[in-house]
N, C-alpha and C positions, 0 to 999 in steps of 0.2 A: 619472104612473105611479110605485107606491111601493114596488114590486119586481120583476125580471125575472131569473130562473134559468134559465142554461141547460145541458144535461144533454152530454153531448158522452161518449167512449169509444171502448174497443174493442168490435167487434160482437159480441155475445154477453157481453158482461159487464151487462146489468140495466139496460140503459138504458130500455129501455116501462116495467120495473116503478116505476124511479124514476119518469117521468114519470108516473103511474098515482096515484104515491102523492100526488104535487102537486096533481092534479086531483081526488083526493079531499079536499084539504084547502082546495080554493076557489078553485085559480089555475086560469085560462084558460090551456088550453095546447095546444101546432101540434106536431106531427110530423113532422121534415125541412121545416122551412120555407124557401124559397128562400134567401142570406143576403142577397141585394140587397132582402130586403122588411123586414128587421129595423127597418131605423131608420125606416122609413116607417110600421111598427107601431106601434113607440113614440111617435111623433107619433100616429098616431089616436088611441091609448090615454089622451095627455093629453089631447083634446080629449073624453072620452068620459064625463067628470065624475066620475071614481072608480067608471066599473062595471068599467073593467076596467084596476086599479092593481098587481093581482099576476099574471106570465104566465110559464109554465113555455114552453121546448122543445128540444126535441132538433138540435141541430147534428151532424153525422158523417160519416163518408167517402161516405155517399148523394151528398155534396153536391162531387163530383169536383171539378175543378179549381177552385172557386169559394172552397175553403178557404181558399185562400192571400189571401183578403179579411179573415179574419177577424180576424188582430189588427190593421189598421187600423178594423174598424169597429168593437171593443170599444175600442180608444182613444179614437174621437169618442163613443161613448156615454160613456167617462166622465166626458171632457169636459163633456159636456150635462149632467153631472151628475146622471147615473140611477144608480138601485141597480143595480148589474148583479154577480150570480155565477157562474161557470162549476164545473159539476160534473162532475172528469172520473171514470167509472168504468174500471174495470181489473181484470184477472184475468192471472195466469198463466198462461204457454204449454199447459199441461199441463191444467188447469182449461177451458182455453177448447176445443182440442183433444177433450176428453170432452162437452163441451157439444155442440160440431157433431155426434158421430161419433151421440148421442144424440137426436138432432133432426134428423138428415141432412138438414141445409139446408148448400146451396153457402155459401162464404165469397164477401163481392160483390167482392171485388177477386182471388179466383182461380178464375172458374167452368170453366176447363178446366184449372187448375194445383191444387198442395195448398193442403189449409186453411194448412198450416204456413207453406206460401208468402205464403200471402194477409193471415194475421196480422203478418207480418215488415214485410211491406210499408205496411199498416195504422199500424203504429207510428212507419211511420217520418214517414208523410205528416201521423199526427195530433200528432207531437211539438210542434206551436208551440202546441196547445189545448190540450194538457199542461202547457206552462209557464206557461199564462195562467191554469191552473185556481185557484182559493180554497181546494178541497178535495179529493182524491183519494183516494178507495175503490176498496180493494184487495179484490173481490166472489168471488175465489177459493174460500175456505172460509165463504161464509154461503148458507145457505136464502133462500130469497125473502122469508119470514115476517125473520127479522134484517136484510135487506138493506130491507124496508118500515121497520125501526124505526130503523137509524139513519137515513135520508132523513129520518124524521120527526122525528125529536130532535136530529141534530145540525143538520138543514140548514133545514127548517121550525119547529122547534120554540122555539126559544130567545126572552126577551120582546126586545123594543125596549130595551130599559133593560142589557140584557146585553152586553157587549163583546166578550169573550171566550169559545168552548167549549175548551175544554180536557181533552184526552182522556189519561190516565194510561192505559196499556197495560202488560198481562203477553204475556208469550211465550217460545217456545219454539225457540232457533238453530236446534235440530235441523230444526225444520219451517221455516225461512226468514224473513229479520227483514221485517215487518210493510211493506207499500210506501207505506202511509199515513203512515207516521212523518216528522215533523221531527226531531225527536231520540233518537239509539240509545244506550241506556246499557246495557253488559255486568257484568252482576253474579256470573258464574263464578268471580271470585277469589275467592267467600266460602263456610267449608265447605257439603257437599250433603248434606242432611238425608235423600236419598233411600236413600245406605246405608247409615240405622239399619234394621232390619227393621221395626221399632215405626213408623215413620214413615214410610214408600216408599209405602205407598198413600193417605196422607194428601194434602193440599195446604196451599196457604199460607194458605189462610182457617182451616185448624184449628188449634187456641189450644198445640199440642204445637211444630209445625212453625215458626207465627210465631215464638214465643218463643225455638226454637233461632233461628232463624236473625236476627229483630231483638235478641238478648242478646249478640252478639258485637261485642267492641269494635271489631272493623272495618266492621261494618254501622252502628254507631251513628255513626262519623265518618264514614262514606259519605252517611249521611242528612244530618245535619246540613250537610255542604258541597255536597250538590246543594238542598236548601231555601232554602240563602241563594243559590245561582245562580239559581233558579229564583225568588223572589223580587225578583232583579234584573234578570232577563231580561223577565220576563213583562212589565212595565207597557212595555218598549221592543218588543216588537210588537205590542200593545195600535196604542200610538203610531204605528206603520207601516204600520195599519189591518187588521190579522192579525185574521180572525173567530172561526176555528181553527184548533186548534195539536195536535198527538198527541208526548207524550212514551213511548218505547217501548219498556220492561224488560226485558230478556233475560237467561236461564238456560238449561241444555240443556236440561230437558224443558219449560221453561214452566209446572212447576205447584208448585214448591215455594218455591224462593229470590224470583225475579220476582213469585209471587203476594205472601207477604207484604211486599216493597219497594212492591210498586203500593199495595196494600193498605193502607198508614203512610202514603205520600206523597201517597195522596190524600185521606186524613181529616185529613192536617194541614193542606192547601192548601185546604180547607174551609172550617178554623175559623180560617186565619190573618187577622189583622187586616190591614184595607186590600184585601180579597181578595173582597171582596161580589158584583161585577160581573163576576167568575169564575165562568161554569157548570161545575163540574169532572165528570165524568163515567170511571168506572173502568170497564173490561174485562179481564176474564180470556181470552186468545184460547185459549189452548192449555189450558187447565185442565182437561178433558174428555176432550182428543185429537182437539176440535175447536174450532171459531170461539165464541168466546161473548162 
């Protein structure tokens, strides 16, 4: 078998749609599969001569007390030395809470208590498949149509030959720092181009805005010292087997200072030498006033 994704979360944060997107893309994939069956899968699947080498599914609190198997038997799979990744999805209290209220489905762990109860308790049972995850999407502010494209580009997409994705994010404090992020950089020390008048409805992708705010001698030695950290970070979890990684910019609105910082830092970790095997990949989250 020469890949096995599994989709794992909180309930109502996108986990069918991920799985959906999988099985559009060619993998054989189970829903709530027992976990006592996993590794006996993976054995048929080697035996099956590469028909079925890529396999999506969904692990989740379906699977009551049996959870508590799970990171021993993602240890022996890696043991075995299969590709295995866990993809945990996540949303905000508030996000998820609108989800149920809009769907009037029970929550499965509070059918005579609150959804609020049920999510609480949800988080807490699923915290060990959170720390085991590769990658963590924060599905709070995306459409289903964005939540299909990053599954497809950050998680299925990338070649063989790629190492690293590598995710440059904008954002905005006001709306809450990013829960995908490995790394938070706060860029509010540097002036805010939003109270020129000429510039407040602008963002950082327009060439008035960048200029202010990459022309200041404190952003240019801001760049410059996070490009050589980042430079010498990057090839040590490379090395650690890190697939992806989200570096994640912050300003108070998200769409002026943080655009044009992402904006710089990710056309030069581009074209930087020694950097090839870096997919780098930019988002503007707040740029809009929504996920982008």
């Amino acid at each position: 078998m020469n890949r096995l994704i599994i989709i794992t979360g909180i309930s109502g944060s996108g986990k069918s749609t991920a799985l959906n997107v999988l099985e559009d893309l060619g993998f054989f994939c189970i829903d709530n599969l027992p976990l006592v069956f996993i590794e006996k899968l993976t054995e048929l699947a080697d035996q099956a001569a590469g028909k079925f080498n890529r396999i999506g599914l969904v692990i989740d609190i379906r699977e009551g007390d049996q959870l508590a198997d799970f990171p021993a038997i993602h240890a022996r799979l890696k043991e075995m030395k299969h590709s295995v990744e866990v993809i945990f999805l996540d949303a905000s209290d508030e996000s998820l809470l609108r989800r149920y209220s809009e769907t009037r489905r029970l929550h499965p762990l509070a059918p005579q208590g609150t959804v609020a109860e049920g999510i609480a308790l949800e988080r807490q049972k699923l915290e060990p498949l959170r720390q085991l995850a590769d990658n963590i999407i924060d599905t709070s502010a995306l459409s289903i149509h964005q939540l299909k494209e990053i599954i497809r580009d950050q998680i299925v997409g990338p070649s063989n030959d790629t190492e690293l994705t590598l995710t440059i994010q904008s954002f905005g404090f006001k709306n809450g720092v990013p829960l995908t992020s490995d790394m938070v950089l706060d860029v509010r020390f540097l002036p805010n181009p939003y109270y020129d008048p000429a510039m407040r409805n602008l963002t950082g992708e327009d060439a008035n805005v960048s200029q202010f705010v990459l022309g200041k001698p404190e952003t240019q030695r801001f760049m410059e010292m996070l490009l050589v950290m980042l430079k010498e970070l990057l090839p040590q979890y490379k090395k650690e087997g890190r697939r992806y990684f989200t570096v994640s910019i912050g300003c108070t609105g998200g769409k002026h200072r943080s655009v044009a910082i992402a904006r710089h830092i990710h056309d030069a970790l581009k074209s930087m030498p020694g950097n090839e095997r870096t997919r780098v990949i930019l988002k503007h989250r707040d740029i809009g006033g929504r996920a982008g």
